[in-house]
N, C-alpha and C positions, 0 to 999 in steps of 0.2 A: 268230869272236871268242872264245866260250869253247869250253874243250874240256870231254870230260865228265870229271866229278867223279870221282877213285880212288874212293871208295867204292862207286862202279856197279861197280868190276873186284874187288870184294871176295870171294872164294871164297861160293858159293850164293847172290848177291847179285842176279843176276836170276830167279832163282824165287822169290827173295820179295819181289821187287817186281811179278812176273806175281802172286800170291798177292796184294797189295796192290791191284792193278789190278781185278782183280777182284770184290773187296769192296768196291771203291769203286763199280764200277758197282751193284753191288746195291743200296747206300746210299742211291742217287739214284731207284731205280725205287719211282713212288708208284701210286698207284689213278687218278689224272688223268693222262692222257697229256702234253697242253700242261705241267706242273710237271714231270713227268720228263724233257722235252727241255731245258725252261731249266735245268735243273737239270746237266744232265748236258753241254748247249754245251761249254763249256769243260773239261768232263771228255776228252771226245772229241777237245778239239783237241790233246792229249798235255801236253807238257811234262818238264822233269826229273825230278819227283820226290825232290828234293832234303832236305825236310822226312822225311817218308818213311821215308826211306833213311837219316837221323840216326836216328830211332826205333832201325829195324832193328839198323844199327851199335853204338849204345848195350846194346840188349840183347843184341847177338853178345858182348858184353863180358865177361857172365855165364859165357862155356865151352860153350854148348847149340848146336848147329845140328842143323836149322833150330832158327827161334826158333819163339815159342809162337804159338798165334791171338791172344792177349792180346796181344803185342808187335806183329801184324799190325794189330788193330784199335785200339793207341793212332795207329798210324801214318796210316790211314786216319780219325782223327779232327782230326791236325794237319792233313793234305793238305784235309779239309774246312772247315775254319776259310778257311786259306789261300784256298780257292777263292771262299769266301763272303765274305772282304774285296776280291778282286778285284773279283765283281760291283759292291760298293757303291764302289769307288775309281774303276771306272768311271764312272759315274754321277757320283760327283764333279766328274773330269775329262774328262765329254762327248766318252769315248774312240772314236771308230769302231771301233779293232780294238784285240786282244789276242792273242797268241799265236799270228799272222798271219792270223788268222778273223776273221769280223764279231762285235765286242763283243754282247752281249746285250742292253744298251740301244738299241744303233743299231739291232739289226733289230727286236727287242719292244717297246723302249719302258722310259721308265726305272723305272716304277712296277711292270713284273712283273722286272724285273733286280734292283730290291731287294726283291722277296717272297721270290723265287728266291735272292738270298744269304740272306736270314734262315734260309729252307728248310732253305740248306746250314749254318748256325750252328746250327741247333735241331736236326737231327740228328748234328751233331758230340758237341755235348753227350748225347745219347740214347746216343751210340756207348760216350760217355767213361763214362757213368752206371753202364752195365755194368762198368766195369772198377773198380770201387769211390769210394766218398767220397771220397778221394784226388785221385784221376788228374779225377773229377769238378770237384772245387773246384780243382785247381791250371788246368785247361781253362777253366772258368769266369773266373780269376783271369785268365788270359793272353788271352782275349778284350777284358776290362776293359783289361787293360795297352796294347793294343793299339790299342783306341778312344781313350785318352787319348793315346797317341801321335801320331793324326788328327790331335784336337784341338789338340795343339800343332802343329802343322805346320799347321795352316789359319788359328791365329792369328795365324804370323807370315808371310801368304800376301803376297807384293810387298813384304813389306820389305828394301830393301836393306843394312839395319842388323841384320838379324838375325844372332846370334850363334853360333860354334862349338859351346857348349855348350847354345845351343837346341837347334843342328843335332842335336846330339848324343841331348839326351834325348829328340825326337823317336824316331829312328831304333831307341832299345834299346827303344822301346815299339811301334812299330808293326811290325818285325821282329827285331828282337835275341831278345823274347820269346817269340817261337813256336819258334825255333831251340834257344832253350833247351828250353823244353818239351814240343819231339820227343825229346830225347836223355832231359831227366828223365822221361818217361813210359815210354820203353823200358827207363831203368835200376830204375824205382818196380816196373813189372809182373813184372822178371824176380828181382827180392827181392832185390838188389845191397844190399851193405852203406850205410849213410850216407855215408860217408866215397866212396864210387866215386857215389851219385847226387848230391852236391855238385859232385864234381868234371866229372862230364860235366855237369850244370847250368853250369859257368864256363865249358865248352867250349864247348858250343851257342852261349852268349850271347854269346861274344867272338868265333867264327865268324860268327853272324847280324852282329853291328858291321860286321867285313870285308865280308862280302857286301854287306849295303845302301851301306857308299863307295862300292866296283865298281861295286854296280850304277848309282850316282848317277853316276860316272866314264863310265863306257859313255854315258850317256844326252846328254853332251855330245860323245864320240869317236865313236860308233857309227852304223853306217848305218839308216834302219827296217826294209831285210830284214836286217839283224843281230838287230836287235832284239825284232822280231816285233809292234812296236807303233810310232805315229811317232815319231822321233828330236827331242831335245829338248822333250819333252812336259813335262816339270817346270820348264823356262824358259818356254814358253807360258802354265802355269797359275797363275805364281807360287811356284812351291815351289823355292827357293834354295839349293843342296845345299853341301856342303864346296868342293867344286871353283869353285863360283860365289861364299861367299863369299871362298874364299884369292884368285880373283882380282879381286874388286873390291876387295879391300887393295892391288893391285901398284899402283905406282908409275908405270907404265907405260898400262898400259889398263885402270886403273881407273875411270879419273874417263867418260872415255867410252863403258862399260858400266854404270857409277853412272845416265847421263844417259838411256840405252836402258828400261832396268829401272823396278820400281815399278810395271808395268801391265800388262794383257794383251796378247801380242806376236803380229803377223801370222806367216807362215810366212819371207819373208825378214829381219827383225828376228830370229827367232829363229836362223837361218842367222848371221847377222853375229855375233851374240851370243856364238856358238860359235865363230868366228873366234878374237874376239877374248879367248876364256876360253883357248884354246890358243897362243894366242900368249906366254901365261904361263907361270911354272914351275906353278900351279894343279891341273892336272893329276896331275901328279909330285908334288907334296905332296901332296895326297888320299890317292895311292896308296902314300906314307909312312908315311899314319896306319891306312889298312889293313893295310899290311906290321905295323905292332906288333899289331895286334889279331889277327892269324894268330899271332904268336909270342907271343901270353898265350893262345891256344886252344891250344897243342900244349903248351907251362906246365903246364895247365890235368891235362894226361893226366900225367903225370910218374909219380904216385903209384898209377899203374892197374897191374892185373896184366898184363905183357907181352902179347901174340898180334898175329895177323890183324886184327883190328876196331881194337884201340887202333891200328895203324900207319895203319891205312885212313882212321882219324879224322884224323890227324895229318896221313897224306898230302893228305887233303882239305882240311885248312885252309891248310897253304903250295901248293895251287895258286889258289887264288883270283885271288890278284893276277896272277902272270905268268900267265894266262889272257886278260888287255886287251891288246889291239892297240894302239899309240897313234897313229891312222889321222890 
């Protein structure tokens, strides 16, 4: 489904994600054994690294390579955020797997899956702390922005009336924000002028937009070994994405996806569902409104000093889209 990200092919870009990988494990090793495994589950089961690897990119921006420890460890603080809303999104949605692994709550139980994210939230921040008041309170801030993003998105959980621009302010709060604040924290530590840590600030945030459609997109086209998690899981849970409301607008198979929707769906309800959301143009519009959001992130760089990392950013934000299958 997707391919990997330019920025993985970024000149020295995987030895500072070995560099990263690394730190992360440490991050996660406590004095209790049992909290270092939950802790570290889903460290172990790999993943992109994508959060990360904006850090990095953002401070290759400066002209240094490698970048500094400070740029390793703002990175290592976003990747722990990230990890630590997993566990609790789990939990949410009574996920069995993630990342093709057993979720942490289906094998522990939901009550150490959310100590275990906190774990990893209060060591993010511990990571951030070191890195000055700054990188502190904007970590801080971007957690907050992020919980509120939840919260929208759980208030309008089964409604089939919920709006674009709920969609919308959901999605810049519970991921648009951390993507910003992997690039602003790599641009903040490497002493980038104002004017270069705004602009990779617009960048991250307009890239995170595109990513979360994608990723809403995939979750009705995709298979669950694409996915690494079951397919259609935000139609089962009630969470109504772009793709799902453009097609309960159609004219076509609205009104009998209107009538489906609204409740918690068995596993062939959720099947059909997807039917009949691609039987729409649905799809293809979603992946329109990602298309602009990659061409205001690569906007967003205009004003940066030429190199390697600005291209790499740039590359990274128009693969997003042509990365979907549309299966």
């Amino acid at each position: 489904m997707a391919a990997p990200s330019p920025l993985l092919s970024l000149p020295g870009m995987q030895d500072e994600l070995a560099r990263i990988e690394a730190a992360l494990r440490r991050a996660v090793l406590t004095e209790d054994p049992q909290l270092t495994q939950l802790a570290g589950h889903l460290l172990a089961a790999g993943g992109k690294r994508l959060r990360p690897a904006l850090a990095v990119a953002a401070g290759a921006c400066a002209g240094t390579a490698p970048v500094s420890d400070g740029v390793i460890l703002g990175g290592v603080s976003v990747e722990l955020v990230q990890l630590g809303s997993l566990y609790h999104d789990d939990v949410i949605d009574e996920a069995d797997t993630r990342r093709g692994v057993e979720s942490v709550n289906a094998r522990w139980g939901n009550l150490r899956a959310i100590l275990a994210g906190d774990f990893l939230l209060a060591r993010a921040s511990e990571i951030a702390a070191g890195l000055g008041t700054e990188v502190a309170g904007l970590l801080a801030a971007t957690i907050a922005a992020m919980c509120e993003g939840e919260v929208r998105e759980l208030t309008t959980a089964y409604s089939v009336e919920r709006t674009e621009a709920s969609y919308l302010a959901a999605i810049a709060g519970k991921t648009a924000t951390l993507f910003a604040a992997a690039c602003r924290i790599g641009a903040i530590v490497t002493g980038q002028p104002e004017s270069a840590i705004e602009a990779l600030t617009e960048y991250g945030h307009r890239f995170g937009m595109a990513f979360q459609v994608v990723d809403d997109v995939l979750d009705v086209v995709a298979t669950e070994e694409e996915l690494g998690k079951p397919a259609g899981q935000d139609l089962a849970t009630g969470v109504y994405t772009l793709p799902v409301i453009r097609a309960l607008a159609s004219p076509d198979e609205g009104a009998e996806l209107r009538a489906l929707l609204g409740r918690p769906l068995d596993a062939p309800d959720v099947e059909w569902s997807r039917v009949l959301i691609k039987r729409t143009d649905a799809v293809e519009e979603a992946l329109a409104v990602a298309r602009t959001y990659e061409e205001e992130a690569v906007a967003a760089l205009k004003g940066l000093e030429p190199g390697p990392a600005v291209d790499g950013l740039a590359a990274a934000a128009t693969a997003v889209t042509p990365a979907v299958a549309l299966s």
